[in-house]
C-alpha positions, 0 to 999 in steps of 0.5 A: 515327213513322218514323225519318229519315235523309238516306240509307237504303243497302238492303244490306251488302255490299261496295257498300252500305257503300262507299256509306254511307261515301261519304255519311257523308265528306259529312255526311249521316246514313245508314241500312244496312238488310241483310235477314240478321243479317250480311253472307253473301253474295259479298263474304265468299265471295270473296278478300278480294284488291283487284286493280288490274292486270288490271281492264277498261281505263278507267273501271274500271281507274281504279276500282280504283285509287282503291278501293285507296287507300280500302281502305289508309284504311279498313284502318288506322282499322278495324283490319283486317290486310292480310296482303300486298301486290302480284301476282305473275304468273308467264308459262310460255307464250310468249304469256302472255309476249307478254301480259305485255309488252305489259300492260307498254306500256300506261298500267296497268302504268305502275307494273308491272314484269317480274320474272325467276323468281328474283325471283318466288322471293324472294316466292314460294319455292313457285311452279314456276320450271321454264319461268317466263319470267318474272313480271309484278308489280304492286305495287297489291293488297292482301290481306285476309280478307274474312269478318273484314273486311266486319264490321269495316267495319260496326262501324267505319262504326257506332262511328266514322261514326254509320251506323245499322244495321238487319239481320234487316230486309227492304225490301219497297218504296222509293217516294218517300222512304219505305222499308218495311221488315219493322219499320215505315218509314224515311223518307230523302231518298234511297235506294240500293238494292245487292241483290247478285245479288237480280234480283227482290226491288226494282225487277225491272223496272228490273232486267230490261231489263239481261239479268242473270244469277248466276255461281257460283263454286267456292272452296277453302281450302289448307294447305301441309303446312308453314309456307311464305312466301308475300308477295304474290298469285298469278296464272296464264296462265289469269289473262292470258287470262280478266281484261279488262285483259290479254285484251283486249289484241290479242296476248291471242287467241293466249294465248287460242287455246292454252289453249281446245286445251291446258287445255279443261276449265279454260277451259269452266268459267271456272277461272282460278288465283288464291291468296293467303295468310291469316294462320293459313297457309293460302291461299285459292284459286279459282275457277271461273265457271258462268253461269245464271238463279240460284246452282248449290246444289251444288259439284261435285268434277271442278271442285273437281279442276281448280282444283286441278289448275291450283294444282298446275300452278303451285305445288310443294307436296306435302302440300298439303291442301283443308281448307274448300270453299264456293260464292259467287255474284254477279250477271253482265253480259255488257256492263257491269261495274257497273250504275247505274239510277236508278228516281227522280231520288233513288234509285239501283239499284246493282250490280257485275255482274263479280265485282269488288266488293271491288276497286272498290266503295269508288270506285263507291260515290263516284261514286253518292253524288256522283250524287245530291249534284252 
């Protein structure tokens, strides 16, 4: 006999849990079916840093806002650190600076404020105070590691929910309210399916029409010759001109404009800086962005030399070393920053398809349970 759910999630990332958790707040017995052992795909490879400011404008400023308070409810019944708080931006050119003002002005950085490079210092003693101009903060984000935290939302949701977990399991078909799996049938009213950056295992020809392709991005993990301070997440000019939220800002095509002359490198590779802290000391840093049909296998060291070389541009740390490097990758739209189809009025096709799962997802995965139980 076929096991019954009310709902079967396909995938344990970052959005198929934030699904599961959506659906069991309303009750309904739900089914998390991820093909690995584990959760390996983007949402542990990547900061674990939840960003509100500098999120697209609107819906998806809003998403990240309501993800963020969902993170600090599950963070603390789940037992998962946050290791800090808040954004800090520092500005060394004018028009980072003119960027950085005029975020001020809009309804995002409402709760934002300009810092003085003293102040970013108190936080940041590190950070390169020669030519700051000063140093947006955000005091939204929060910061956990995602490779401890993505299980841990998994054996919460488990233990405390009552989530079913089926892993080393691949579902090979959704139709109906049947879900085949490579270890029998899962009968579910409803079914949604977050395949990640997977464009052809489910629905590809739902997927297809959508123009979709993988971005992979190069990380590195830092440790500081010594024990530093380090309170909350940093950001660059190259941050002002690359998230939507600050480059779409009008005064941001200057900012823009002067980085493509002075840093092309960095910019043709999609590098901008972001670190943050984890708890052994050691900071997590990246990234870069390279587009194509499928994830590049293969680091490469120039790009690995140039996010470091934007690190050091920002931070005084001498002795400094890489000790860890790894790629992620995650599916890309070029006019969406989340993908909802719906194959049948009780299935969902989900994506986050702008690298901004861990930010939004607990929201997204809101507003898709809500979709289908209206």
């Amino acid at each position: 006999m076929s096991e019954q759910f009310d709902l079967a999630v396909v995938g344990a990332g970052i959005v198929g849990l934030s699904v599961a958790l959506a659906a069991v707040r309303k009750g309904k017995k739900v089914v998390v079916i991820e093909r690995n052992a584990k959760a390996i795909g983007a949402s542990i490879r990547n900061f674990g840093f939840i960003t509100i400011s500098g999120q697209k404008e609107g819906d998806h400023w809003a998403r990240a806002r309501r993800a963020r308070d969902v993170w600090a409810e599950v963070a603390q019944e789940a037992g998962i650190e946050v290791l800090h708080r808040g954004l800090v931006m520092p500005a060394y050119r004018e028009e980072a600076e003119a960027v950085l003002d005029a975020f001020l002005q809009t309804d995002m950085g409402a709760d934002c404020r300009r810092i003085s490079a003293a102040e970013a210092l108190e936080q940041i003693p590190s950070i390169r105070a020669e030519g700051m101009r000063g140093a947006l903060y955000s005091p939204h984000e929060l910061r956990v590691e995602s490779r401890d935290a993505i299980p841990k939302i998994a054996a919460w949701l488990e233990a405390r929910h009552g989530v079913a977990f089926r892993w080393s399991t691949a579902v090979t078909a959704v139709a109906g309210t049947r879900v085949t799996t490579s270890r029998g049938v899962i009968e579910a009213e409803a079914c949604v399916v977050c395949p990640g950056d997977d464009f052809s295992t489910l629905f590809p020809d739902r997927i297809a029409p959508y123009k979709l392709r993988v971005c992979t991005l190069q990380m590195l993990r830092v440790m500081p010759a010594g024990p530093i301070k380090f309170d909350a997440a940093v950001m660059s000019d190259l941050s002002f001109g690359r998230y939507e939220g600050f480059a779409d800002l009008p005064v941001a095509k200057a900012l823009c404009d002067r980085l493509d002359a002075e840093l092309g490198d960095m910019r043709r590779e999609g590098i901008h800086l972001i670190a943050v802290r984890s708890a052994d000391g050691s900071l997590v840093v990246g990234d870069s962005h390279v587009y194509g049909n499928a994830q590049e296998p293969f680091a490469q060291d120039r790009i690995d030399a140039l996010i470091m070389e934007a690190f050091d541009q920002i931070f005084d740390l001498p002795g400094r070393e890489i000790i860890g490097r790894w790629c992620g990758s995650y599916a890309s739209s070029g006019d969406r920053v989340v993908m909802v189809d719906e194959p049948a009025d009780n299935i969902r096709l989900v994506m986050v398809t702008g690298g901004t799962g861990a930010s939004t997802g607990f929201a997204l995965g809101e507003q898709v349970v809500n979709s289908l139980y209206a």
